[in-house]
C-alpha positions in Angstrom: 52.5 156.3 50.6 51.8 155.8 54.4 48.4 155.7 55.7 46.4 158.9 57.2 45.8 158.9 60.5 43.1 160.5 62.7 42.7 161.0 65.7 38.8 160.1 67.1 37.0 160.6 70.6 35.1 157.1 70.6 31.5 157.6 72.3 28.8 154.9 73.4 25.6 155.1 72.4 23.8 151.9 74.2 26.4 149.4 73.4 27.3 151.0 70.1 30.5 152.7 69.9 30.9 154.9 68.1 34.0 158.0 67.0 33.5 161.6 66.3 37.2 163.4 64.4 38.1 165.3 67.1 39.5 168.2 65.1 35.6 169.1 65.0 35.1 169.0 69.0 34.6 172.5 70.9 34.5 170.9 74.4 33.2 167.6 76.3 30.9 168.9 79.2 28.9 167.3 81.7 25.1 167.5 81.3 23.5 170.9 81.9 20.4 173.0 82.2 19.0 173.7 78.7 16.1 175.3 76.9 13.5 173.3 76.0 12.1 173.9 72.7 8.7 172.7 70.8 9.9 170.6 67.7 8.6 168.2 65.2 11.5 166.0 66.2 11.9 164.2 69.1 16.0 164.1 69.0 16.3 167.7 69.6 15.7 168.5 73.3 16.4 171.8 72.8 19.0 174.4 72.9 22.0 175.2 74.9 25.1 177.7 75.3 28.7 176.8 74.8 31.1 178.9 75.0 28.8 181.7 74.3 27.6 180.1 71.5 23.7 178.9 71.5 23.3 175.6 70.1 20.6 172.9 69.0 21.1 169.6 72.1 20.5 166.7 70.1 19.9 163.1 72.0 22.0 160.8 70.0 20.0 157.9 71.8 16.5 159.3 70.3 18.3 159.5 67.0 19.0 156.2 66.7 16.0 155.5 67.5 17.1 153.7 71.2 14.6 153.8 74.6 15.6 157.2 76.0 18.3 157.3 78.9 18.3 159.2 82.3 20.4 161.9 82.2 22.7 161.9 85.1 25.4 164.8 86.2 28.4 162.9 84.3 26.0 162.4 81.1 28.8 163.5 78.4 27.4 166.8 76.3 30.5 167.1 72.7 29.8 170.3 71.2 30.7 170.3 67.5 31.7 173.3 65.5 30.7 171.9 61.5 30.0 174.7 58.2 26.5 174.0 58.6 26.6 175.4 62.7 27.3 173.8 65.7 25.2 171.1 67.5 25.8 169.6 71.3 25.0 165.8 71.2 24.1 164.1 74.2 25.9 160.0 74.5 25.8 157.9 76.9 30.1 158.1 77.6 32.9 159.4 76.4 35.8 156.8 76.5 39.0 158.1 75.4 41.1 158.9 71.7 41.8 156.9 69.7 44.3 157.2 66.5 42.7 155.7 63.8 44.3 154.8 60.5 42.5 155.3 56.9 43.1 151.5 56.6 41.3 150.3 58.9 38.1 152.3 57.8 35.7 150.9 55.7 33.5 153.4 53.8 30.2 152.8 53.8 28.4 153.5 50.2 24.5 153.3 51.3 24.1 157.0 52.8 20.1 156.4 52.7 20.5 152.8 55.1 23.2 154.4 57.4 22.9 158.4 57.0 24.3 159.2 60.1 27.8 157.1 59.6 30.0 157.3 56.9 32.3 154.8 58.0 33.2 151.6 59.9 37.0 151.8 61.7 38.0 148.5 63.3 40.3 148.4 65.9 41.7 145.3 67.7 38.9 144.8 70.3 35.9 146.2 68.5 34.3 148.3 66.0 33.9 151.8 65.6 31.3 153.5 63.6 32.2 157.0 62.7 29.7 159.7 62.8 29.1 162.1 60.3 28.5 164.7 62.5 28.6 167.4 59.5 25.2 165.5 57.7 23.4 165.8 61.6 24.7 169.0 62.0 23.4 170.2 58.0 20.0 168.0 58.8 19.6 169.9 62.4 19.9 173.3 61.1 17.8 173.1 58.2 14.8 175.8 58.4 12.8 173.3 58.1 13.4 171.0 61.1 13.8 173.4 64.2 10.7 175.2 65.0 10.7 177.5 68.2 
């Protein structure tokens, strides 16, 4: 049986890359005016609107717990659609697609030490930890964590 393959929109976050499955991408924008919202957390900068959609802006930098960055014009904004809701995440670039084969992933089985990847793809010339955008998005959306 021939491997799966998926196709991922590999990210930078510092000098971390990292791969969101693009089948769960709405758009790749460029930074833009958002709401600023009072929160307990200090990842979520606050809310924006996508495609007539509002949505919680989450700084992936903050979240992994990285010195914040200056947002610039090209700063890359991915807007997610997941069953929880949809979430913008803020990174420091967008590089391109890559097709990504199930073999070359490597599940990781500590969710509590890594809760934000579920996987580590590696590809010729570096590795690639996949997001697991659908726990941020489930974790960003609970009625607990977003208070307005």
């Amino acid at each position: 049986m021939p491997d799966s393959t998926t196709k991922y929109l590999t990210v930078c976050i510092s000098d971390k890359w990292c791969g969101i499955d693009v089948s769960k991408i709405i758009e790749v924008l460029h930074f833009m005016a958002f709401e600023d919202v009072p929160t307990r957390r200090n990842d979520i900068l606050g809310f924006v609107t996508v495609r007539n959609e509002i949505m919680p802006l989450i700084d992936m930098r903050r979240r992994f717990g990285i010195t914040n960055a200056e947002f610039k014009m090209d700063t890359p904004i991915v807007a997610l659609r997941e069953t929880c809701g949809s979430v913008a995440l803020i990174f420091d670039s967008a590089n391109q697609v890559e097709d990504i084969q199930s073999a070359q992933i490597t599940p990781l089985q500590d969710s509590e030490q890594f809760p934000d990847i579920y996987g580590v793809a590696k590809l010729s010339n570096r590795l690639i930890l996949l997001l697991e955008t659908n726990r941020i998005s489930k974790e960003i959306h609970s009625a607990d964590d977003i208070q307005g």
